[in-house]
BAMARKOL-739915 format. One record per residue: residue number from 1; residue in three letters; z, x, y of N, C-alpha, C in turn. Coordinates in pm, 1 decimal, padded with zeros to 6 digits. Example, Ala and Ser with C-alpha at 12.3 -4.5 7.8 and 13.67 -1.06 7.14 Angstrom:
2
+-----+---------+----------+----------+----------+----------+----------+----------+----------+----------+----------+
! num ! residuo !      n_z !      n_x !      n_y !     ca_z !     ca_x !     ca_y !      c_z !      c_x !      c_y !
+-----+---------+----------+----------+----------+----------+----------+----------+----------+----------+----------+
!   1 !     ala !  00780.0 !  01319.0 ! -00569.0 !  00780.0 !  01230.0 ! -00450.0 !  00780.0 !  01320.0 ! -00330.0 !
!   2 !     ser !  00708.0 !  01285.0 ! -00225.0 !  00714.0 !  01367.0 ! -00106.0 !  00787.0 !  01290.0 !  00003.0 !
+-----+---------+----------+----------+----------+----------+----------+----------+----------+----------+----------+
This chain:
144
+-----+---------+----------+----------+----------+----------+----------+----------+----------+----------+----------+
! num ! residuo !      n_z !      n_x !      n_y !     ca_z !     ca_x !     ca_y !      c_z !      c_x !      c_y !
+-----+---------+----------+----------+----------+----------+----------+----------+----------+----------+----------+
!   1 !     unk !  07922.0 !  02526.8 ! -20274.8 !  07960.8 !  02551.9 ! -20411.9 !  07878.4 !  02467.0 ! -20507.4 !
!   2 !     unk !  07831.4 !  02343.7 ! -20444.2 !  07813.5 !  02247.7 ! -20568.8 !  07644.8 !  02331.6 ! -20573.7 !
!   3 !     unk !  07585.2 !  02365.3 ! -20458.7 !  07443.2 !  02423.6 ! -20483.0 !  07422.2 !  02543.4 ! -20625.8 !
!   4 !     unk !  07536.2 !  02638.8 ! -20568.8 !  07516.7 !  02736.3 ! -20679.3 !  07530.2 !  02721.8 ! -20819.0 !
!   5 !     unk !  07693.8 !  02625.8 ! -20826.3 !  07672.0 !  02527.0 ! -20977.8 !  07551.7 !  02447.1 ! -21025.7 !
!   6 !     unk !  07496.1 !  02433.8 ! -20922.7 !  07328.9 !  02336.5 ! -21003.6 !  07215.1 !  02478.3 ! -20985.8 !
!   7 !     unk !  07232.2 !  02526.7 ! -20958.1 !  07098.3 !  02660.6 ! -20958.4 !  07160.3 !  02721.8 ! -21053.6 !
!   8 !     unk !  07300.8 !  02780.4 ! -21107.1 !  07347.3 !  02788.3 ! -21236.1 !  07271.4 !  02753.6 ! -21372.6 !
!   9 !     unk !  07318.3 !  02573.5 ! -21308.3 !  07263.2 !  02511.4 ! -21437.5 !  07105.3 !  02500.0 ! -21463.6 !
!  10 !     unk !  07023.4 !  02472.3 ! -21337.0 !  06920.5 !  02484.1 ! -21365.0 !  06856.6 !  02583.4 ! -21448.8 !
!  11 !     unk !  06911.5 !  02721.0 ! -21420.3 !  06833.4 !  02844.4 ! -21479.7 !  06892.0 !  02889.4 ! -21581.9 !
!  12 !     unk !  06982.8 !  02803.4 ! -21618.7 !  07077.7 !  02771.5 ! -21793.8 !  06951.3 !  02684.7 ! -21847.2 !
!  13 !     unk !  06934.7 !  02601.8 ! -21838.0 !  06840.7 !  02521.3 ! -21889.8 !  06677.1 !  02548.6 ! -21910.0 !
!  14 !     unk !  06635.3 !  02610.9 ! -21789.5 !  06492.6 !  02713.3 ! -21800.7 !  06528.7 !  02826.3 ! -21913.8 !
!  15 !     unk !  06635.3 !  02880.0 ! -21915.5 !  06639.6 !  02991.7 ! -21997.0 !  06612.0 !  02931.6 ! -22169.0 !
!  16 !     unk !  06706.0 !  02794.7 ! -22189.2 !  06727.0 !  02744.7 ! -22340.7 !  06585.1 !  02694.0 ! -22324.6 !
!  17 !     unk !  06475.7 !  02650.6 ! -22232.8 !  06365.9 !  02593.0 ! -22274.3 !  06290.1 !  02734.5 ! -22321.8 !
!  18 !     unk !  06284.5 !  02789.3 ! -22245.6 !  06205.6 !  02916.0 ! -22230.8 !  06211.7 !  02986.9 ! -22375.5 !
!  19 !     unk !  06359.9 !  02974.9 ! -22450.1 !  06401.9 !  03020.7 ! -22560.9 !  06351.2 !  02907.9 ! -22688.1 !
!  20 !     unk !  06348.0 !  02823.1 ! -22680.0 !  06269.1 !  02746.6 ! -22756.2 !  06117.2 !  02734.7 ! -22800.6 !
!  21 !     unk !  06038.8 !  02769.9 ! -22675.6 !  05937.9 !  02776.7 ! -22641.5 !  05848.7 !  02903.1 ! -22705.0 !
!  22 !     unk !  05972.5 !  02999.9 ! -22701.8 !  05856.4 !  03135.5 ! -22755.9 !  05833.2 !  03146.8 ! -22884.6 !
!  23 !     unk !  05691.9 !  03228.2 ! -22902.8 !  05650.5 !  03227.2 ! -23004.6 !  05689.2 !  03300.4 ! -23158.8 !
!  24 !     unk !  05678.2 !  03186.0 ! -23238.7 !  05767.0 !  03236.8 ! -23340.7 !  05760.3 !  03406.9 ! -23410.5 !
!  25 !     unk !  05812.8 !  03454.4 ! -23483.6 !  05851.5 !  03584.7 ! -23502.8 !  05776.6 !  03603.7 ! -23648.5 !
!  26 !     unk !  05724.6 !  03541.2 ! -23704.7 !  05685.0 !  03498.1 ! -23845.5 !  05551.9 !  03554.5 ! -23841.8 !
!  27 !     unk !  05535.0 !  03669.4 ! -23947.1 !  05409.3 !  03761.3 ! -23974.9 !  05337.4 !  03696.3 ! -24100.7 !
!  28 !     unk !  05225.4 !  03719.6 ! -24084.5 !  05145.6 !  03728.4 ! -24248.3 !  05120.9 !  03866.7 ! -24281.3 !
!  29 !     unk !  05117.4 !  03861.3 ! -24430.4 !  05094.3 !  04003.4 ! -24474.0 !  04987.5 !  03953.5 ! -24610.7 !
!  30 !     unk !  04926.8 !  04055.3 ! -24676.4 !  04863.1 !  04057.6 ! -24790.4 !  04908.8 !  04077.5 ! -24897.8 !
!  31 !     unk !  04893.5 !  04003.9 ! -25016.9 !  04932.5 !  04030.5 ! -25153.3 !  04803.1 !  04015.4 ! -25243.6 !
!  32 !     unk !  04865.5 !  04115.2 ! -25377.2 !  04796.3 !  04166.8 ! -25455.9 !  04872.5 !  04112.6 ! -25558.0 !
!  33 !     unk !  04865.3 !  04061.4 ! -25695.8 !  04925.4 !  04044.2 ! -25751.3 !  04861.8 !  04020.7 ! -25959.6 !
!  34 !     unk !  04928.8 !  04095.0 ! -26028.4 !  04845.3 !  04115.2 ! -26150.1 !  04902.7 !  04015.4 ! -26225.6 !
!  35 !     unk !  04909.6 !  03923.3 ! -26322.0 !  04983.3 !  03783.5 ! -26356.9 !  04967.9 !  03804.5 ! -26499.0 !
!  36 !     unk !  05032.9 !  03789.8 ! -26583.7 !  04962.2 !  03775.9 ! -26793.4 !  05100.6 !  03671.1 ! -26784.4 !
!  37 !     unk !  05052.2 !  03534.8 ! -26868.9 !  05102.0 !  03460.9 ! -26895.6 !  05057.1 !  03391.6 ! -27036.8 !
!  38 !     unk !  05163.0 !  03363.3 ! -27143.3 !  05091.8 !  03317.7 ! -27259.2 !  05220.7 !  03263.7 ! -27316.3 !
!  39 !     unk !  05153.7 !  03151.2 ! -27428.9 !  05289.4 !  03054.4 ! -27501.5 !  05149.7 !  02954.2 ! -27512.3 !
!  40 !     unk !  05232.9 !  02842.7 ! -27639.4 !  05252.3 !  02756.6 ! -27705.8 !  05403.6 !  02640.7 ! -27639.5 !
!  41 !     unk !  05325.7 !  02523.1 ! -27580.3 !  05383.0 !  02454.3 ! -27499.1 !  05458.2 !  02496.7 ! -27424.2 !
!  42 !     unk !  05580.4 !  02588.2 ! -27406.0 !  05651.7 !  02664.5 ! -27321.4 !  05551.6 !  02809.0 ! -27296.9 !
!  43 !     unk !  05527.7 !  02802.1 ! -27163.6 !  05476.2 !  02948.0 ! -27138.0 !  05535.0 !  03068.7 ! -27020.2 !
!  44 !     unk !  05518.1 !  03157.2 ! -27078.2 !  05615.1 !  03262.7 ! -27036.3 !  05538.7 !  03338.3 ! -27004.8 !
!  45 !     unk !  05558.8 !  03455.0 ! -26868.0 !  05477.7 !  03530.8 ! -26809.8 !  05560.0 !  03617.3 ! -26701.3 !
!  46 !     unk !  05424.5 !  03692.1 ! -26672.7 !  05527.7 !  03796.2 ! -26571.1 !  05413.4 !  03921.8 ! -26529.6 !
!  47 !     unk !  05452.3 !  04014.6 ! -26419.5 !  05345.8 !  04099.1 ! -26336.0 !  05411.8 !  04140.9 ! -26243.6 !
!  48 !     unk !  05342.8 !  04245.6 ! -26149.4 !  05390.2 !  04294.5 ! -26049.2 !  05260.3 !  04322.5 ! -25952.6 !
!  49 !     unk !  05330.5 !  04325.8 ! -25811.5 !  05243.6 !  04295.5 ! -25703.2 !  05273.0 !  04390.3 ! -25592.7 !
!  50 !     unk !  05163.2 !  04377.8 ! -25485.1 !  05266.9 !  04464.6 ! -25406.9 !  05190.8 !  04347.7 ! -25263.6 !
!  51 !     unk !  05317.6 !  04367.0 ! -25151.2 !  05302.9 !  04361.8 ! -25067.2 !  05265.1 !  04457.9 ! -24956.0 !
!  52 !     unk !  05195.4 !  04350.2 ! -24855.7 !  05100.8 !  04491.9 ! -24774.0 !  05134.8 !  04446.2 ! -24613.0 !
!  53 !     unk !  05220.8 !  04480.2 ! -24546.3 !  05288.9 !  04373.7 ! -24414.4 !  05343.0 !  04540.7 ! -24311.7 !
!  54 !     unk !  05280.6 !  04518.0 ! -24172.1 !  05258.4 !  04655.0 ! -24100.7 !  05226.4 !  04749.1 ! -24160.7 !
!  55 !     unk !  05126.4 !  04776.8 ! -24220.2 !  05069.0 !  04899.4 ! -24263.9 !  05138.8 !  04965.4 ! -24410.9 !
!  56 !     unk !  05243.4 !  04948.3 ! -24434.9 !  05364.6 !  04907.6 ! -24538.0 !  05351.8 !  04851.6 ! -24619.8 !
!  57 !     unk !  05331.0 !  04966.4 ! -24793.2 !  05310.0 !  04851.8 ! -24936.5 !  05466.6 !  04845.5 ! -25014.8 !
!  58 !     unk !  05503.8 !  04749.0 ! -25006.4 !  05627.4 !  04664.3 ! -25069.5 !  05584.8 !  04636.9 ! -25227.0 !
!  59 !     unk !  05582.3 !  04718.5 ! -25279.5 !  05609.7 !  04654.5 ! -25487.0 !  05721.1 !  04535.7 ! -25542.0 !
!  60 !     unk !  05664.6 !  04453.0 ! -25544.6 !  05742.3 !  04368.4 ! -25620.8 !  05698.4 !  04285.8 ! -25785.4 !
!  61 !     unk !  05815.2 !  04286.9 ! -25833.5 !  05745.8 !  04232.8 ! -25982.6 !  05778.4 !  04063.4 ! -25991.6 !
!  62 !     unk !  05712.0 !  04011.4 ! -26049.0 !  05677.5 !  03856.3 ! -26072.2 !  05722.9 !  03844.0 ! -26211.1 !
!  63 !     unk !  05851.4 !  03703.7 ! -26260.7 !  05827.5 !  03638.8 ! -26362.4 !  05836.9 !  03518.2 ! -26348.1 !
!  64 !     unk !  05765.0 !  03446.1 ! -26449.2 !  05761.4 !  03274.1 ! -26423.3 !  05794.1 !  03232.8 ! -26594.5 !
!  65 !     unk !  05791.9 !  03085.3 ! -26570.2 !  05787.3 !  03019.3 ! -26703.5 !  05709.7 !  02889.0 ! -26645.4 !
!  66 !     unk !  05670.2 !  02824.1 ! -26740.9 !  05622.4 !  02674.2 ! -26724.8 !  05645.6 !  02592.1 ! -26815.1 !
!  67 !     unk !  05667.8 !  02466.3 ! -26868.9 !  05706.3 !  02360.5 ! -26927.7 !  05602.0 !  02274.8 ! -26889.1 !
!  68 !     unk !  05573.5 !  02256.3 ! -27019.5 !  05428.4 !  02154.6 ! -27041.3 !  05332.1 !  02174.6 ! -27143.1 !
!  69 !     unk !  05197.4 !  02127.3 ! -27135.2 !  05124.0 !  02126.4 ! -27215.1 !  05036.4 !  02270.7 ! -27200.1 !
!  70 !     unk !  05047.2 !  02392.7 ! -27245.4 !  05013.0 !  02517.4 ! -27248.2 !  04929.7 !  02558.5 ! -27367.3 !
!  71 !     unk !  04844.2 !  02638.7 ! -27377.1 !  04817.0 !  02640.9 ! -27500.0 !  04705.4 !  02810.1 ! -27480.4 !
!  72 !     unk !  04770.5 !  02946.3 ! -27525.4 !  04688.5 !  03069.1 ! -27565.1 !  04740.4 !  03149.5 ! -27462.4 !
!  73 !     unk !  04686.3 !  03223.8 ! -27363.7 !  04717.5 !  03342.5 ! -27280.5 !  04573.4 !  03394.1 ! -27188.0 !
!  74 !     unk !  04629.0 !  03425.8 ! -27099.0 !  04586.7 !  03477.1 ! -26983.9 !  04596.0 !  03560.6 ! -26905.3 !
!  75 !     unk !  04547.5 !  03637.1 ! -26809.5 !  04575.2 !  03779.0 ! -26715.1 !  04476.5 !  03703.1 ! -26593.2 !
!  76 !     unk !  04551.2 !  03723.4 ! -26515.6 !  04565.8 !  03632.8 ! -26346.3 !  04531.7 !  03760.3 ! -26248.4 !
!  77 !     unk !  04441.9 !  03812.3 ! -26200.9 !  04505.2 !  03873.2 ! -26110.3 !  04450.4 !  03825.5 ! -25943.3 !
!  78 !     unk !  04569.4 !  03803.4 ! -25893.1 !  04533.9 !  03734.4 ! -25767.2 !  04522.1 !  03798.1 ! -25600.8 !
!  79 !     unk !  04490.9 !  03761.9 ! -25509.6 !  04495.6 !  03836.3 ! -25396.5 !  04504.3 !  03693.5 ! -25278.7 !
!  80 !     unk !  04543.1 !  03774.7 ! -25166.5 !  04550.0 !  03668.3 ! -25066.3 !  04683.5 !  03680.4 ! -24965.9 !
!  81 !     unk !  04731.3 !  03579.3 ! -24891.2 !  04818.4 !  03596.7 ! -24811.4 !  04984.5 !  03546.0 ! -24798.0 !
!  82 !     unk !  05004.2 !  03622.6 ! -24748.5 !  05197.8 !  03564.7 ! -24780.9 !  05200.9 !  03536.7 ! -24619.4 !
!  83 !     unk !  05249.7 !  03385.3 ! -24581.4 !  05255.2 !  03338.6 ! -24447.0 !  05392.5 !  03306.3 ! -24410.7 !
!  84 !     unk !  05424.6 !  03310.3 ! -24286.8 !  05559.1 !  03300.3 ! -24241.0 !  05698.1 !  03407.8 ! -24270.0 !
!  85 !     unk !  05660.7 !  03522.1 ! -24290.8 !  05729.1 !  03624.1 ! -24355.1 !  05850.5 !  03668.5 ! -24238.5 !
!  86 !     unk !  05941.5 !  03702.3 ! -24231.9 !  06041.6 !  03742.1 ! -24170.0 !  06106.1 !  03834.1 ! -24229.4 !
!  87 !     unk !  05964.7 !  03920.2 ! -24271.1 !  06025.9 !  04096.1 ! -24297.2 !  05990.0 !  04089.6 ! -24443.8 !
!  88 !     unk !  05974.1 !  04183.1 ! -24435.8 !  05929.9 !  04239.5 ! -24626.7 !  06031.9 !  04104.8 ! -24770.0 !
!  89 !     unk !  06143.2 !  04152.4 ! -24742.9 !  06252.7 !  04105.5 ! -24833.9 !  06226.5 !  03868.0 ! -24818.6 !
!  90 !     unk !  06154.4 !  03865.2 ! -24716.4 !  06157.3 !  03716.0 ! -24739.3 !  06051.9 !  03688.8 ! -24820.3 !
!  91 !     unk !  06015.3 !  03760.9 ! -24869.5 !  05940.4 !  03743.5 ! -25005.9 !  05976.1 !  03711.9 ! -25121.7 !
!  92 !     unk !  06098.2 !  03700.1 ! -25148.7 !  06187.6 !  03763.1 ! -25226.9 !  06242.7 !  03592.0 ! -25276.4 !
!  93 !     unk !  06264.6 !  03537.4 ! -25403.3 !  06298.9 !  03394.4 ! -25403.8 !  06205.2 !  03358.0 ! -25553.9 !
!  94 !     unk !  06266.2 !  03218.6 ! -25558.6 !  06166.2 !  03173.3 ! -25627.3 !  06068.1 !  03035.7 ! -25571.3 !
!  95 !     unk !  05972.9 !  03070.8 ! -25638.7 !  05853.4 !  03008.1 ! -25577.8 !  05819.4 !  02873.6 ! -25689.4 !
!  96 !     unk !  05815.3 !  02707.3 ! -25639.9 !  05783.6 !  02606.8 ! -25690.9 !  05645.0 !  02573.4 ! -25691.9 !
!  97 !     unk !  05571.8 !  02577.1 ! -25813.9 !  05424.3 !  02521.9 ! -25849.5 !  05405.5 !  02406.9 ! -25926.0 !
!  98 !     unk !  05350.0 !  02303.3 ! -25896.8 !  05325.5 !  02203.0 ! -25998.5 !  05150.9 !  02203.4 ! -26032.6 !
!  99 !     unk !  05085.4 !  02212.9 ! -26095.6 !  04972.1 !  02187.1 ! -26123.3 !  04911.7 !  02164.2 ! -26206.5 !
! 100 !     unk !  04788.7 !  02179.8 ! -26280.8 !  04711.0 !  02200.5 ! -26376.6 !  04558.7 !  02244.7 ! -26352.9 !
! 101 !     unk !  04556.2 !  02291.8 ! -26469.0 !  04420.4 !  02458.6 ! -26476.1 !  04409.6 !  02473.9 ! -26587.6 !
! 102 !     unk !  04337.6 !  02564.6 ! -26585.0 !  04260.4 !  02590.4 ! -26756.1 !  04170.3 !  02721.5 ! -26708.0 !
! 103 !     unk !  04152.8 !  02853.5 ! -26807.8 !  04047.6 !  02972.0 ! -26834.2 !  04011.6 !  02939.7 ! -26945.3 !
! 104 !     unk !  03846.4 !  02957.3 ! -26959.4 !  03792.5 !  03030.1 ! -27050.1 !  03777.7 !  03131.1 ! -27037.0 !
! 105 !     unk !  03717.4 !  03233.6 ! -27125.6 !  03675.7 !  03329.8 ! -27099.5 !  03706.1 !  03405.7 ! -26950.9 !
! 106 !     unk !  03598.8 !  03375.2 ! -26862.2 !  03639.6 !  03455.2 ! -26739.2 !  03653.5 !  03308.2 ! -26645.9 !
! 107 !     unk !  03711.2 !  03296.9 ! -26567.9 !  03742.2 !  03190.3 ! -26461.6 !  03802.3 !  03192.5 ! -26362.7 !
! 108 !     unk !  03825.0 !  03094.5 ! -26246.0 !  03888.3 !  03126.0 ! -26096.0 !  04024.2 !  03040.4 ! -26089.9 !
! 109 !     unk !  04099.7 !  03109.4 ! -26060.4 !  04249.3 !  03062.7 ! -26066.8 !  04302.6 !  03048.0 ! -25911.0 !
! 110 !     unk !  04380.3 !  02977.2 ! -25853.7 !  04444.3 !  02942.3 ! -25759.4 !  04563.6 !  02885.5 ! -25723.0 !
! 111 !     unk !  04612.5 !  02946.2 ! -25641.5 !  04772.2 !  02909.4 ! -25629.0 !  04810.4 !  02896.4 ! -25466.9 !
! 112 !     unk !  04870.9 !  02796.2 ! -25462.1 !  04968.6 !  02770.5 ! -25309.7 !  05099.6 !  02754.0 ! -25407.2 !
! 113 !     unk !  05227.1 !  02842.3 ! -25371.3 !  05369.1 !  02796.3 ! -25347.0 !  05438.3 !  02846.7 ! -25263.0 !
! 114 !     unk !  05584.1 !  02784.6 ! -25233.9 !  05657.7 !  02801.2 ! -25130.3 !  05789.4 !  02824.6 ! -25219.8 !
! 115 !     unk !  05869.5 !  02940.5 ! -25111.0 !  05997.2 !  03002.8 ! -25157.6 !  06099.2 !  02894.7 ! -25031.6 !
! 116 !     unk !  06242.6 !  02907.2 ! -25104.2 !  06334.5 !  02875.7 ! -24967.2 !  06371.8 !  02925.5 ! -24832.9 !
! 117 !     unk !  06315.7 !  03051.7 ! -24816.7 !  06310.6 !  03087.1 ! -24707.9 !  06136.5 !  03022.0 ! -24629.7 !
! 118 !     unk !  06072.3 !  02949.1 ! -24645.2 !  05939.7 !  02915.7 ! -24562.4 !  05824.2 !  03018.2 ! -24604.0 !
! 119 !     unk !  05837.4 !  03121.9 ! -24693.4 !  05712.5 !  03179.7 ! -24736.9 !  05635.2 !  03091.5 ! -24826.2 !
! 120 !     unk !  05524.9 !  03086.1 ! -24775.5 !  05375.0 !  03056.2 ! -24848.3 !  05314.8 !  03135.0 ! -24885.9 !
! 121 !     unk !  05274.0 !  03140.0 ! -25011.7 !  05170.9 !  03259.4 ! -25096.0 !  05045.0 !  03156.1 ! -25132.1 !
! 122 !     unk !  04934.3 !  03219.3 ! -25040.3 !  04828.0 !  03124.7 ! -25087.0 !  04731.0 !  03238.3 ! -25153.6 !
! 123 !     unk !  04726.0 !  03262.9 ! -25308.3 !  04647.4 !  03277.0 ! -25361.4 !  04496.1 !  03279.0 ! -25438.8 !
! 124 !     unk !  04441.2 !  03354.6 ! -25488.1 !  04310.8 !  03304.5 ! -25578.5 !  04302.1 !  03426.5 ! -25636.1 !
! 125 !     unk !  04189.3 !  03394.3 ! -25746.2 !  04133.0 !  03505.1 ! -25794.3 !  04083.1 !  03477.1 ! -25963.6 !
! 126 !     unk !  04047.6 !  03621.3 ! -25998.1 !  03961.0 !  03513.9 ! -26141.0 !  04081.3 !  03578.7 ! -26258.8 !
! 127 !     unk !  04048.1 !  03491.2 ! -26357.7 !  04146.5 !  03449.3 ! -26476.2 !  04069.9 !  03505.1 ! -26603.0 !
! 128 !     unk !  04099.6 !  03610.0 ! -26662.1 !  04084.0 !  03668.5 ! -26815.3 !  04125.2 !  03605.4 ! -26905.2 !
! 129 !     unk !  04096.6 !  03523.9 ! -26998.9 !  04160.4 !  03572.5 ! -27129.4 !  04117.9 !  03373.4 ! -27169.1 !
! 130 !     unk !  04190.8 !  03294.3 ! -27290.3 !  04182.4 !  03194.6 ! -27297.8 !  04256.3 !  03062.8 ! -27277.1 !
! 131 !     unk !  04319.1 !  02984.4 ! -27188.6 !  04433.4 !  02952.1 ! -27207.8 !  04397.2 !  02786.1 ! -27130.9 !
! 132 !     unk !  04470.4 !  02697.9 ! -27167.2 !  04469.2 !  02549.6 ! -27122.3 !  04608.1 !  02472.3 ! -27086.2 !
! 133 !     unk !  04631.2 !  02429.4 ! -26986.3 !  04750.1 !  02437.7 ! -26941.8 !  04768.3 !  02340.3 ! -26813.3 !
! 134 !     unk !  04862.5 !  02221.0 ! -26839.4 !  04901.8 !  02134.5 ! -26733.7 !  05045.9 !  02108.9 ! -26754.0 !
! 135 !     unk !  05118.8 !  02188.8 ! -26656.1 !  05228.3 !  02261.4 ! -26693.9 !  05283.5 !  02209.8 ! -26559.6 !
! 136 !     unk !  05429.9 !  02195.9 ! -26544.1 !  05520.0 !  02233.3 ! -26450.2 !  05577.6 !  02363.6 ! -26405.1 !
! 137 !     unk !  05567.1 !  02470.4 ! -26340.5 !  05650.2 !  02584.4 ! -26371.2 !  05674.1 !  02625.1 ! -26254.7 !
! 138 !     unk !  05708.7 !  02771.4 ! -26213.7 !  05738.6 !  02820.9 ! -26076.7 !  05775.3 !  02979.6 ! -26149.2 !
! 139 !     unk !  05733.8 !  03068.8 ! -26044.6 !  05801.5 !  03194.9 ! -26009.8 !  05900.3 !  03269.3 ! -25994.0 !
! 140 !     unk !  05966.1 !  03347.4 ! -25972.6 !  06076.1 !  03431.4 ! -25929.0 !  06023.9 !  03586.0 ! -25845.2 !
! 141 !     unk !  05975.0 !  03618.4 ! -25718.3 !  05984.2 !  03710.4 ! -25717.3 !  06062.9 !  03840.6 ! -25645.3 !
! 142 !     unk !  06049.0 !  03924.7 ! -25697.9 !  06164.2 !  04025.7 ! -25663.8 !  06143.5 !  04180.9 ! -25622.5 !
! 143 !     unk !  06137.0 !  04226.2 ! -25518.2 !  06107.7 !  04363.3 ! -25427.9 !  06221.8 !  04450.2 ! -25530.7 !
! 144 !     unk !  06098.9 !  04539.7 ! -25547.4 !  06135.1 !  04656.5 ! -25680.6 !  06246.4 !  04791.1 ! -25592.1 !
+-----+---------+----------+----------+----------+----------+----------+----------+----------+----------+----------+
């Protein structure tokens, strides 16, 4: 008896390692995303994007604000990857940015933030319009 209780437990314990061990479930997908943001010290903005995750385009629209030193307006449009995704909808949250940037005329814009579910949106792309800006702000986005 006591054999089968420890070959029990043994292959209780291979199983919880084994279950620990495998590889996580967490996809990347592609985003597209069009951005216009503009204000006088408070800046306010907003766009829509779509997600691109198994062959599958997900529309979602983007608004943000920022608090700080802002100054004119801009059109963002960005591309790049959404990491750690656990299905279309974990996209879905708002997203924390701290930085500072500046466009003239035409220029290259870039973004890393993270939502509460573990999505990373690592962005880039070039920046229209005129705007100067070392701002605190963050995102909201939301599957249409």
């Amino acid at each position: 008896m006591k054999k089968s209780v420890s070959s029990v437990a043994l292959v209780a314990l291979l199983a919880g390692v084994a279950g620990i061990s495998t590889p996580s479930r967490a996809e990347t997908g592609r985003v597209a995303v069009v951005f216009t943001k503009g204000g006088f010290i408070v800046g306010v903005g907003g766009g829509e994007g779509v997600l691109t995750l198994r062959g599958r385009n997900y529309p979602f629209t983007v608004s943000g604000m920022s608090v700080g030193f802002t100054i004119g307006a801009s059109t963002t449009k960005l591309v790049g990857r959404a990491l750690n995704l656990r299905g279309p909808a974990s996209i879905e949250g708002s997203y924390a940015a701290v930085g500072a940037g500046g466009a003239l005329a035409a220029g290259a814009g870039g973004v890393q933030l993270r939502n509460a579910n573990g999505v990373v949106l690592q962005l880039s792309g070039p920046r229209v319009g005129a705007e100067v800006s070392a701002a605190v702000g963050g995102v909201t986005v939301r599957l249409k």
